[in-house]
C-alpha positions in Angstrom: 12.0 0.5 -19.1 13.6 3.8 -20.1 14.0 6.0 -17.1 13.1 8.8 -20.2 10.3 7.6 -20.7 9.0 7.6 -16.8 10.0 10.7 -16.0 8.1 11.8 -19.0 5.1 10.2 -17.7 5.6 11.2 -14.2 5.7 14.9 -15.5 2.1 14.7 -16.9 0.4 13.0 -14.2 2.0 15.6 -11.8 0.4 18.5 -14.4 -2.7 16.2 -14.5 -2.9 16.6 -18.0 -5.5 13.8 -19.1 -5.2 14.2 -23.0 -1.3 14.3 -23.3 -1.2 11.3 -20.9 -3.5 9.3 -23.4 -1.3 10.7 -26.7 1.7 9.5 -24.6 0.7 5.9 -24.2 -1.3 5.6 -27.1 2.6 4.7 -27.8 2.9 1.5 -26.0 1.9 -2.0 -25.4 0.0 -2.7 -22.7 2.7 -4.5 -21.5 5.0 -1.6 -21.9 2.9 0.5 -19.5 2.2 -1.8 -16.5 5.9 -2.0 -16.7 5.9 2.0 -16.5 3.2 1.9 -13.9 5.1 -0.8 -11.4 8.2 2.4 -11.5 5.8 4.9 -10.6 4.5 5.6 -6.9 1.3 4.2 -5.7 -0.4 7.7 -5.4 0.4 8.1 -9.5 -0.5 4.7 -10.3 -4.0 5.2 -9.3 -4.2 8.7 -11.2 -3.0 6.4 -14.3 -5.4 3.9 -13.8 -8.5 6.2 -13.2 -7.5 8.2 -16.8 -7.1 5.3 -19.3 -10.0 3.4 -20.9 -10.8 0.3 -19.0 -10.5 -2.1 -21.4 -6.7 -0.7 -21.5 -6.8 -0.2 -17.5 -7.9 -3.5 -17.0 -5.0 -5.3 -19.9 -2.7 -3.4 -18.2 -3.3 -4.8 -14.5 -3.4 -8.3 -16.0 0.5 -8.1 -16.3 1.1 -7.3 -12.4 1.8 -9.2 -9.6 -1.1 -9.7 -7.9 -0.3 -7.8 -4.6 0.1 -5.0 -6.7 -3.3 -5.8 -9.0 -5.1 -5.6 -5.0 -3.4 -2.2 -3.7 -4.6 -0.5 -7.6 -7.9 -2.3 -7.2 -8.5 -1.7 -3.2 -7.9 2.0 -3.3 -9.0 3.4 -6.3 -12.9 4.6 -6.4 -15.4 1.5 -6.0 -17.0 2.3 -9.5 -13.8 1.8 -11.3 -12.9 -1.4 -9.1 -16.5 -2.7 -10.4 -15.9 -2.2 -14.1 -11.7 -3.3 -14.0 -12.4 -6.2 -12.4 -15.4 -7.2 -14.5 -13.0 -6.5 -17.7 -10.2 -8.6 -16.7 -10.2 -12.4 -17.5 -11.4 -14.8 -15.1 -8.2 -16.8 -14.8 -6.3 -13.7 -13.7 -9.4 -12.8 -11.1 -8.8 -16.3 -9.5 -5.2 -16.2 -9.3 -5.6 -12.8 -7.6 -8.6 -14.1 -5.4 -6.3 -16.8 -4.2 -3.2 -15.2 -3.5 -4.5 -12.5 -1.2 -6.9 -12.5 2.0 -9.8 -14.2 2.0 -11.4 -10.9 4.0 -9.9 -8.7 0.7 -11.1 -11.6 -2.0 -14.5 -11.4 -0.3 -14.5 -7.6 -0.9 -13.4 -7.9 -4.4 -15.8 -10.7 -4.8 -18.7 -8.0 -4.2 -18.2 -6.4 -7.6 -18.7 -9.0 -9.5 -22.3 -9.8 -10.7 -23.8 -13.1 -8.9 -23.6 -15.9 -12.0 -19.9 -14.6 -12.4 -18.8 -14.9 -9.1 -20.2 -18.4 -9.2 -18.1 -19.5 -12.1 -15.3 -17.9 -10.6 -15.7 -19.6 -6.9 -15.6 -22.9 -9.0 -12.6 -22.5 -10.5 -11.2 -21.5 -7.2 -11.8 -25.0 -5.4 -9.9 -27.1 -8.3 -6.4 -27.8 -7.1 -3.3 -25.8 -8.1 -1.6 -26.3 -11.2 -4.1 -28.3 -13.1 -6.2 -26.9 -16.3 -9.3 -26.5 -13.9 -7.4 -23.6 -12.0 -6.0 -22.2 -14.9 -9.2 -22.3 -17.4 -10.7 -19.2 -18.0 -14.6 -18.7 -18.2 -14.4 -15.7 -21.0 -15.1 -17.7 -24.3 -18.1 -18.4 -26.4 -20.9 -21.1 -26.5 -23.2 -22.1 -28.7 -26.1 -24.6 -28.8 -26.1 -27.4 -31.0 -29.4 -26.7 -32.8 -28.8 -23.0 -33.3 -28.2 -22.3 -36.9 -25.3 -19.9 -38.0 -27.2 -17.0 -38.2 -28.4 -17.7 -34.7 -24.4 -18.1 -33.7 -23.5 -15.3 -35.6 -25.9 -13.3 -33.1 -24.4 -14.6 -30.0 -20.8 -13.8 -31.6 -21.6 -9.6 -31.6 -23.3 -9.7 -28.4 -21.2 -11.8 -26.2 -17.7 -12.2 -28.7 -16.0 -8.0 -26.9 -15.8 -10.1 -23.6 -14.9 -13.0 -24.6 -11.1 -13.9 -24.4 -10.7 -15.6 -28.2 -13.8 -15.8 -31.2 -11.6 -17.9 -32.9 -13.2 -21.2 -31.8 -17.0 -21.5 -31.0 -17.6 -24.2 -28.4 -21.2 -26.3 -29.4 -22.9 -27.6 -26.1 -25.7 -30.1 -25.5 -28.4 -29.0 -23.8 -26.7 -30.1 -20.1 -23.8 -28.0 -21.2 -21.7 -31.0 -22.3 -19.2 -30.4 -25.0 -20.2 -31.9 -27.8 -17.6 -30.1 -30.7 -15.9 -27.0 -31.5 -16.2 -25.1 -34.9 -14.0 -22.3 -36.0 -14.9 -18.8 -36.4 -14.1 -19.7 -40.7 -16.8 -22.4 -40.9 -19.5 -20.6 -39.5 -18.7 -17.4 -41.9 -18.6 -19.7 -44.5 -21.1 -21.7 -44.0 -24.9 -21.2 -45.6 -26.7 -18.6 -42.7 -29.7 -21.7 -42.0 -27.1 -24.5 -41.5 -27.3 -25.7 -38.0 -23.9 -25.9 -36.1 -24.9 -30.4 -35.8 -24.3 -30.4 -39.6 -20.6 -28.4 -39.1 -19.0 -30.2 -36.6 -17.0 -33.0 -37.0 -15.4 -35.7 -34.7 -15.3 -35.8 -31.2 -13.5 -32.1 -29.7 -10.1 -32.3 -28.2 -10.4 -31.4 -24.6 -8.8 -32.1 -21.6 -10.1 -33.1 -17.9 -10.0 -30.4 -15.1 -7.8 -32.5 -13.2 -5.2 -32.7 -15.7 -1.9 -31.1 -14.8 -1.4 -27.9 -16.8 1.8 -29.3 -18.5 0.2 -32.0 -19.5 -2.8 -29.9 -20.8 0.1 -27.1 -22.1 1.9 -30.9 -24.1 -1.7 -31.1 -25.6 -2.5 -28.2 -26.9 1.5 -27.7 -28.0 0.9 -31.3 -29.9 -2.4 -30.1 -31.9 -1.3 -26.9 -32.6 -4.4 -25.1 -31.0 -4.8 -21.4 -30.0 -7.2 -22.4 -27.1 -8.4 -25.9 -25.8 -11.6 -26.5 -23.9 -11.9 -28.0 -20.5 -14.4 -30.2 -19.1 -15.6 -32.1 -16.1 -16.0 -35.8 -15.6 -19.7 -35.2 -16.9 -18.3 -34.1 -19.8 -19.6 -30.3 -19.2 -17.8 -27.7 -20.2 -16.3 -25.4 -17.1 -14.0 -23.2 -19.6 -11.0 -22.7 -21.8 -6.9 -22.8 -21.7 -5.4 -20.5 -23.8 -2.2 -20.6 -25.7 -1.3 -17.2 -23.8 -1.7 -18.9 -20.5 -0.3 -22.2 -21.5 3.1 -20.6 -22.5 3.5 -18.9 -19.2 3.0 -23.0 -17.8 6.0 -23.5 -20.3 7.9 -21.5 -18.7 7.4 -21.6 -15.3 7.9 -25.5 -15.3 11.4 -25.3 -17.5 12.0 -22.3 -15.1 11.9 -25.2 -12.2 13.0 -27.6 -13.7 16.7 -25.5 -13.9 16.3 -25.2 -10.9 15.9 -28.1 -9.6 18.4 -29.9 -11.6 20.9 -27.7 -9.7 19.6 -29.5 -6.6 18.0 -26.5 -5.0 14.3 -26.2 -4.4 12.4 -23.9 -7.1 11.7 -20.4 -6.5 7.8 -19.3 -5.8 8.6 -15.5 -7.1 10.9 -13.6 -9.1 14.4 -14.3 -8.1 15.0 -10.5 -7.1 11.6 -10.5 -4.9 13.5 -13.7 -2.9 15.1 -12.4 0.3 18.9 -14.2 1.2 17.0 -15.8 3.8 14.7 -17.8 1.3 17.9 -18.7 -1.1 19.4 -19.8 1.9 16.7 -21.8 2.9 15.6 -23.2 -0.5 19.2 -24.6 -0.8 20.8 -25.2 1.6 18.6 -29.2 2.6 19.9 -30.3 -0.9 23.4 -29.1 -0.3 23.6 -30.9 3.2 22.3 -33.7 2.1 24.5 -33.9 -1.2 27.5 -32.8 1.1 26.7 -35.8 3.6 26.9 -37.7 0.5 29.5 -36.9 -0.8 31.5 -37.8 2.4 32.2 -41.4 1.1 34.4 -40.3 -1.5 36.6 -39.8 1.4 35.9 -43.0 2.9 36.7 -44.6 -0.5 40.2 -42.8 -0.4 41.0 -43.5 2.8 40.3 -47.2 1.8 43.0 -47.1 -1.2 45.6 -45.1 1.0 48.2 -48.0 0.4 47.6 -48.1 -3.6 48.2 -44.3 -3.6 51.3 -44.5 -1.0 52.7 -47.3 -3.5 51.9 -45.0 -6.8 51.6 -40.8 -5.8 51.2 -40.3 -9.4 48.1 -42.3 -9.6 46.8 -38.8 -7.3 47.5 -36.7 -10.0 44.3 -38.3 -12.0 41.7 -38.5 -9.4 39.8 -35.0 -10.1 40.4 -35.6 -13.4 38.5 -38.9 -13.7 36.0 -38.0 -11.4 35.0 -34.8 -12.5 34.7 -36.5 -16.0 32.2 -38.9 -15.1 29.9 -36.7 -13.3 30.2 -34.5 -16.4 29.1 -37.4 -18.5 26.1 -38.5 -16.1 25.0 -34.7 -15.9 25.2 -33.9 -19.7 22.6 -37.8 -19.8 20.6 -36.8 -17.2 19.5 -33.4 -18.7 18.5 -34.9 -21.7 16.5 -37.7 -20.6 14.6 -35.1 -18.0 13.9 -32.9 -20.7 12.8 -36.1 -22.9 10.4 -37.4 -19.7 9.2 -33.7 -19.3 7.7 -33.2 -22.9 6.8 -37.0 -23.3 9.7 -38.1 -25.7 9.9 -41.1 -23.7 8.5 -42.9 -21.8 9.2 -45.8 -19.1 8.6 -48.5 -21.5 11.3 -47.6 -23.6 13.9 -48.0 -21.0 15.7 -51.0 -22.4 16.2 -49.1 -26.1 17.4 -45.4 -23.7 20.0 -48.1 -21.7 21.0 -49.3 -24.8 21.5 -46.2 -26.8 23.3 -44.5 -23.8 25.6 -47.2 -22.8 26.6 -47.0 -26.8 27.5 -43.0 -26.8 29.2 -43.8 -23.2 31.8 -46.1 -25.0 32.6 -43.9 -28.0 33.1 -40.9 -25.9 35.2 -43.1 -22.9 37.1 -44.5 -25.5 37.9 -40.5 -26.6 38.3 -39.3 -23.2 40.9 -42.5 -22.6 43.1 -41.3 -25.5 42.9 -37.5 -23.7 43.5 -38.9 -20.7 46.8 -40.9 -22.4 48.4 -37.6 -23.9 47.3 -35.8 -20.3 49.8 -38.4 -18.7 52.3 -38.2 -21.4 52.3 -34.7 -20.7 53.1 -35.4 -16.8 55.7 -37.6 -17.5 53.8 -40.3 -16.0 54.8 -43.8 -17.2 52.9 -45.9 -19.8 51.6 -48.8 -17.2 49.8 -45.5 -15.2 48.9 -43.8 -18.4 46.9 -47.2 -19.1 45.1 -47.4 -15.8 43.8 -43.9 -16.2 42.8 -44.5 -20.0 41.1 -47.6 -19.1 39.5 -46.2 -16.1 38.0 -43.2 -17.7 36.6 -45.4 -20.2 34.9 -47.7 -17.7 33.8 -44.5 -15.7 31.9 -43.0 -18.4 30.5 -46.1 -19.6 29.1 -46.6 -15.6 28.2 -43.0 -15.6 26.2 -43.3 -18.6 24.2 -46.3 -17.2 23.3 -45.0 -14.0 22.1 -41.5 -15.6 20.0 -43.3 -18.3 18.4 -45.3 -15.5 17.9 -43.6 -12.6 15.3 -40.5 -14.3 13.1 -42.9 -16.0 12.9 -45.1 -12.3 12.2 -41.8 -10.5 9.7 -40.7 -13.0 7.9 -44.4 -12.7 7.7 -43.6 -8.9 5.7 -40.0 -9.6 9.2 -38.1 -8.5 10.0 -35.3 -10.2 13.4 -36.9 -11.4 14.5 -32.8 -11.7 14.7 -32.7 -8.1 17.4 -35.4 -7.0 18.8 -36.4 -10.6 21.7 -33.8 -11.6 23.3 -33.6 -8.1 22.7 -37.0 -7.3 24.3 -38.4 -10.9 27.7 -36.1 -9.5 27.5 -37.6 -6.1 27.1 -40.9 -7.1 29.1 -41.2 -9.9 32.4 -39.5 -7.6 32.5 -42.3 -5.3 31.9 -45.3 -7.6 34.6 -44.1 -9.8 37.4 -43.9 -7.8 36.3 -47.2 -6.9 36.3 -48.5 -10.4 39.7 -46.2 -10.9 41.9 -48.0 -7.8 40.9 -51.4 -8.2 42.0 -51.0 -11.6 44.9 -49.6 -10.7 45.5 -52.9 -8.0 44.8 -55.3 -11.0 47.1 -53.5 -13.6 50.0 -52.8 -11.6 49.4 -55.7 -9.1 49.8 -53.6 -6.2 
C-alpha cells in the first residue's frame, strides 16, 4: 500500500474529520482498506471502524487475520461488535471462533442472536479442512411447494444477508436438498409456477466430510459459483463458495511447493514465521534426507579401485548424478500435480510407467550425446566417453521409473506423495546411479 495514501488517511482520523474520511475511501476496495487499516495503529483502527458503514466495516474485517478481526471486535463499543459481527459471513465467524480463546469466542458468541449461534456452533464441530468447516450458512432457501412469487418474497427479505442470490436452494420439508434453481428461472418463469415444476435432476452437492479440495475439484469441474453442502441425511447445513474455494486453491498448491522442497508447510504468512519455526519446520526433512544421502558415500568408497584405475571417470560423477535427480524431480512434479487435481489416478499406473519410461529414453539418449561432446571437450578418451553416454542414458531411464512410480504408490497409501517425493526422487536416484555408472564402467573397460 502507498505510504501516501496512509499518511493521508492517518491525517483525517487524527482531525477526526468523519465526511472527508468517507470521501477518501469511497476510493477503494474493501480490500484496499483493510490493507490501509493493518498499517495504521490499533487506537486509529477502531476510529476507522466505528465511522464506516457496517456493511463496509464488516467486508473490510473479513480480509484480516483473525487475531486482528478479535483486538477491532473486542475493544470497540459492544453495539458495533453486535451489528459487525452479525454482518460478516458465517464461515469467516467460525474461522475466527476457532482460532482464538474459547473464553474470547464465548464472548463473541453473546452477540449473535440464538438460532445463529446454533448454526454456527455446528459448523464449528466438523473437522478442519473439509467443506463442513468451510460452508457458510448465509444463502437462500426455498420450499419446494412455494410458487415463484412466493420465492421471489423470500428473495427481498432474506436475499441483503445472504452471501450469493444467484442460486436458490429448494428444500423438502425436513430440510433435505432436493434441487437448486437459478436466480434466471425463477424471473422467468410464470409468477404461480411452483419451484417442483422448475427443477431439474438431482443437485450437485457434496458431503460435509469431503475434503475441501476435493469439494474446491467439484465445483472447479462444473463450473459453479457456489455448491451446496449436505449431511448424510441429505439436509442441507450450507454453501461453498467459489470465493472461498479459490483461497483452498491456493493454500493447498501453496503446500504443496512446499512440501515438495521437503520441508513441512507453513501455518501463516511466511513473514509472520519466526527463524525458530523455519528452522524447525525443516530441519527433520533435511536430517533425514542428509542421513540418506550418506550411502552415496558408502557407494564411493565401494568403487574406490575402479576410480584409482580410471581418475577421469571422477570428473563425471556430479554430472550424472545431478542429471538424474533432475530428471526424477522434473517427473515427480508433474505426476503430483496430476494426483492433486485428479488427472490420474492409481489405476492408470501401468499407461504413466509406460509413457514415462518412453520420454526417459528419448531424453537419456540426448543427454548421452551431451554427455559425449562434454568428454570430448575434457580430453577424455572415447572408451570413457561411452561409459558416461551409456550411463546417463540408463540413469535417466531408472530415474524416470522410480519418479513415475513411487507418487502414485504413496498416493494409494493416503500419503501426501508432496511430502517425501521431490527430496526423496534426488536422494534415491544419487546413490543408485553411481551404482548403475561404476558397474558400467567395470563391464566396459573390464576393470
Amino acid at each position: 500500500m502507498d505510504q501516501n495514501k496512509i499518511n493521508e488517511i492517518k491525517t483525517l482520523l487524527l482531525e477526526n474529520n468523519q465526511e472527508s474520511i468517507k470521501e477518501f475511501v469511497s476510493h477503494f476496495q474493501p480490500f484496499d482498506i483493510a490493507e490501509m487499516l493493518v498499517e495504521l495503529d490499533h487506537e486509529e483502527q477502531l476510529v476507522l471502524i466505528s465511522i464506516l458503514p457496517i456493511e463496509l466495516g464488516a467486508e473490510i474485517l473479513e480480509y484480516l487475520e483473525p487475531e486482528l478481526q478479535y483486538k477491532v471486535l473486542h475493544r470497540i463499543k459492544d453495539n458495533f461488535t453486535s451489528l459487525l459481527l452479525n454482518e460478516m459471513s458465517s464461515d469467516t465467524i467460525v474461522n475466527l471462533l476457532l482460532s482464538i480463546h474459547p473464553h474470547q469466542a464465548k464472548k463473541l458468541m453473546e452477540f449473535l442472536p440464538e438460532d445463529y449461534r446454533k448454526k454456527i456452533d455446528t459448523l464449528m464441530k466438523y473437522e478442519p479442512d473439509t467443506a463442513g468447516r468451510l460452508a457458510t450458512v448465509d444463502y437462500i432457501a426455498a420450499r419446494i411447494n412455494w410458487t415463484v412469487d412466493q420465492t421471489l418474497q423470500h428473495i427481498r427479505k432474506v436475499g441483503q444477508e445472504a452471501e450469493i442470490v444467484s442460486y436458490i436452494y429448494v428444500v423438502g420439508s425436513r430440510g433435505e436438498l432436493v434441487g437448486v434453481v437459478s436466480l434466471k428461472e425463477i424471473i422467468l418463469a410464470k409468477s404461480g409456477t411452483k419451484l417442483e415444476e422448475i427443477i431439474q435432476g438431482d443437485p450437485i452437492s457434496v458431503s460435509v466430510d469431503m475434503d475441501q479440495q476435493d469439494a474446491a475439484e467439484i465445483l472447479s469441474k462444473y463450473d459453479l459459483v457456489a455448491i451446496p453442502v449436505v449431511a448424510q441425511d441429505h439436509r442441507m447445513i450450507g454453501i461453498l463458495t467459489v470465493d472461498d474455494l479459490i483461497d483452498v486453491i491456493h493454500e493447498e498448491a501453496t503446500e504443496d511447493f512446499q512440501k515438495l522442497g521437503g520441508s513441512q508447510p507453513l501455518d501463516e504468512p511466511y513473514f509472520k514465521n519466526s527463524i525458530w519455526n523455519l528452522y524447525r519446520k525443516r530441519i527433520g526433512w533435511l536430517l533425514v534426507l542428509f542421513i540418506a544421502e550418506a550411502y552415496t558415500g558408502t557407494v564411493l568408497r565401494h568403487y574406490e579401485d575402479t576410480l584409482s584405475k580410471q581418475i577421469a571417470l571422477s570428473f563425471f560423477v556430479p554430472l550424472l548424478i545431478g542429471t538424474g535427480g533432475n530428471t526424477g524431480s522434473q517427473t515427480v512434479t508433474t505426476l503430483v500435480r496430476a494426483l492433486a487435481v485428479g488427472e490420474v489416478q492409481f489405476k492408470d499406473m501401468f499407461k504413466v510407467f509406460r509413457k514415462e519410461v518412453s520420454t526417459g529414453v528419448f531424453l537419456g539418449i540426448s543427454m548421452g550425446i551431451v554427455a559425449i561432446i562434454r568428454a570430448f571437450f575434457l580430453g577424455v578418451n572415447i572408451h570413457i566417453s561411452s561409459v558416461v553416454a551409456i550411463s546417463a542414458l540408463f540413469i535417466v531411464i531408472w530415474a524416470s521409473m522410480v519418479a513415475a512410480v513411487l507418487p502414485m504408490i504413496l498416493h494409494k497409501l493416503k500419503i501426501d506423495p508432496a511430502v517425501v517425493s521431490g527430496p526423496f526422487i534426488t536422494t534415491l536416484v544419487d546413490g543408485t546411479g553411481l551404482i548403475l555408472y561404476f558397474s558400467m564402467a567395470k563391464l566396459l573397460l573390464h576393470i
